[in-house]
N, C-alpha and C positions, 0 to 999 in steps of 0.2 A: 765241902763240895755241895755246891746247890743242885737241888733235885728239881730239876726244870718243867718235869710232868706237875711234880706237885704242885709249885709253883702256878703254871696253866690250871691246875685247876683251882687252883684256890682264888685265883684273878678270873674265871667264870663266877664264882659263887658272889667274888666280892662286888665287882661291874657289875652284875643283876640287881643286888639290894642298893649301888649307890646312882644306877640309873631311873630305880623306880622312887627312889627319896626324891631326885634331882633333876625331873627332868628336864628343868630349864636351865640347865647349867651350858653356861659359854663365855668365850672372855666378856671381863666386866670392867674393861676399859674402855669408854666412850671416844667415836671415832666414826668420821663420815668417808675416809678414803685413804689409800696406802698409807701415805707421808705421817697423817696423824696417828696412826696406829704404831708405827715406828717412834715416833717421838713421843708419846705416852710409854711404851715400854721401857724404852732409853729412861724415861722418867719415874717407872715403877719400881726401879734396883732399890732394895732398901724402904721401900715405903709402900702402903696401901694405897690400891687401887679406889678407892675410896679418895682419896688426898688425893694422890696426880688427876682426878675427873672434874674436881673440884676446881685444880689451876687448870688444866686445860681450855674449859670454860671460858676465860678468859683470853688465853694462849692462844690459841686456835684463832679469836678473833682479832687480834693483831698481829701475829704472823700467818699469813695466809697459803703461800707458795714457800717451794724448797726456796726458790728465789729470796724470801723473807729471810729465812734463818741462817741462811749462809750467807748474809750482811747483819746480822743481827750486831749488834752492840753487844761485846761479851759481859761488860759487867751490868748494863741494862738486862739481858735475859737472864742472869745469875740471879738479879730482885725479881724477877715476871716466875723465877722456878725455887724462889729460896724454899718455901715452907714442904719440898718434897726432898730435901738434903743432899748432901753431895755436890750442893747444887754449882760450885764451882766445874769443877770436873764434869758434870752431867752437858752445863752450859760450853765448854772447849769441846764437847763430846759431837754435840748435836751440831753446834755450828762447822766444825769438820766433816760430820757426816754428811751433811745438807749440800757445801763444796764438794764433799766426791763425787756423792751424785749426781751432781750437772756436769763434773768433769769427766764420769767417766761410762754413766750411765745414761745422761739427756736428761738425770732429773727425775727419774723415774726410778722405783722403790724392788730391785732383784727378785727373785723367782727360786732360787738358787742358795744353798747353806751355804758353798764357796766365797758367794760374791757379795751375801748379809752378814757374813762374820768377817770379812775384811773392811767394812766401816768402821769408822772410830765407834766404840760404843756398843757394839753388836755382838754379843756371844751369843752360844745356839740356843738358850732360853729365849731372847729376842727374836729370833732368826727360827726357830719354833712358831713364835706369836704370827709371826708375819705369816708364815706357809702355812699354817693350817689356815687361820680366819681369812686371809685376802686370797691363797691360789688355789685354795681347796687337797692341800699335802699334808697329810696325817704326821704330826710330829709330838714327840712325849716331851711338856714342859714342864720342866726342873724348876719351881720354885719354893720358896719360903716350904709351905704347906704340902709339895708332892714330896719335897726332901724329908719331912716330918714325920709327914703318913706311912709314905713305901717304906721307912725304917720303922716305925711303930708295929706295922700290919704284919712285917714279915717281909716281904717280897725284894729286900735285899738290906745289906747290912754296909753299906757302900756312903761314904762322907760329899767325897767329889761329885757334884752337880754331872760329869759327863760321863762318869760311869755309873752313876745312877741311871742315866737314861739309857746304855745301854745295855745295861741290864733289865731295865723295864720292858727296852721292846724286844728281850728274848722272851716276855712273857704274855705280853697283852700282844691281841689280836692288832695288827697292823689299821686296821682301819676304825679300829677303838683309841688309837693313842691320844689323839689330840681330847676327846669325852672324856677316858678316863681320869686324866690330865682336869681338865675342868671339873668333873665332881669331887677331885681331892681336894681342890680349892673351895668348891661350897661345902666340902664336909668339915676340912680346918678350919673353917669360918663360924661353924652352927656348931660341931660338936665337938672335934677336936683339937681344941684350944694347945697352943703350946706348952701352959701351964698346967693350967684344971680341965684335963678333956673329961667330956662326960659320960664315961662309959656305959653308966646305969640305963639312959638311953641311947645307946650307938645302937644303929640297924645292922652293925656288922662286927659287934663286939664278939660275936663268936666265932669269925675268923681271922680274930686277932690275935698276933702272938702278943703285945704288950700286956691283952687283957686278960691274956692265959698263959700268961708269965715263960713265953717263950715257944710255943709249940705250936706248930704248925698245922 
């Protein structure tokens, strides 16, 4: 049985030391407007946001409009996204996506978990990315490094990406989700390596249960 107060308090102690390490943390996917933030994330499953910024780069400047990618040549944008993998499937992903949305939104990138998670490609880690950074909608993103951490720290023992999140936002302050979210990702990055995390100096290694061998 999770103890929900403790919990809350232990996500005040932890959000304080990881906002004052962090406080530029925000997505670090490079992107000038909806469509490319969408198609970066579509492109970050499986791979560093590091790598998909790097193809984008590119990406971005030859497919310009939803217009572009929804004629794209699928095995031409499968070479323009190889080196971020999947990239078969990521390329049928996007290029369906890009079609639905001029067929069924004008082209234009939802507002809405309903209507982001019914594109090819979009689960609510994506559909997360987009609501918080483009509408301004607090959402807790499940990836790689929040699955990592919120099980390491404590703050749930949960495998599944969507019960992870909500179990997260019974504990984090609503309008911290999309932050906290973001400084798990520059704390997995600096200190808590999937491998060799560095506890010796983590700012929060005291309330962690991995690093106190289970205790809350």
């Amino acid at each position: 049985m999770r103890d929900i107060d403790a919990l809350k308090k232990k996500v005040k102690k932890v959000s304080k030391k990881l906002f004052e390490t962090y406080p530029e943390a925000t997505c670090s996917l490079d992107y000038k407007e909806p469509l490319q933030l969408l198609i970066a994330t579509i492109l970050a499953a499986q791979c560093t946001d590091e790598r998909v910024n790097i193809v984008t780069k590119d990406l971005f400047q030859k497919y310009k409009t939803v217009e572009d990618f929804a004629a794209a040549n699928p095995e031409e944008l499968e070479q323009d996204i190889k080196s971020t993998g999947f990239y078969r499937n990521k390329a049928k992903n996007i290029i369906a996506c890009c079609r639905k949305l001029i067929a069924e939104h004008n082209g234009k990138v939802p507002d809405n978990m309903e209507e982001l998670t019914a594109l090819p490609g979009v689960g609510r880690k994506t559909a997360n990315v987009i609501l918080s950074n483009i509408y301004g909608i607090p959402g807790v993103i499940v990836d790689t490094h929040c699955k990592r951490l919120s099980n390491r720290i404590g703050l749930t023992e949960q495998e599944d990406p969507v019960k992870i999140e909500q179990e997260l936002m019974e504990i984090i302050p609503h309008k911290d989700w999309a932050k906290f979210s973001n400084n798990l990702v520059y704390h997995g990055r600096a200190i808590c390596d999937a491998r060799k995390p560095k506890c010796e100096i983590c700012p929060i290694s005291e309330y962690c249960s991995h690093f106190n061998k289970g205790t809350i």
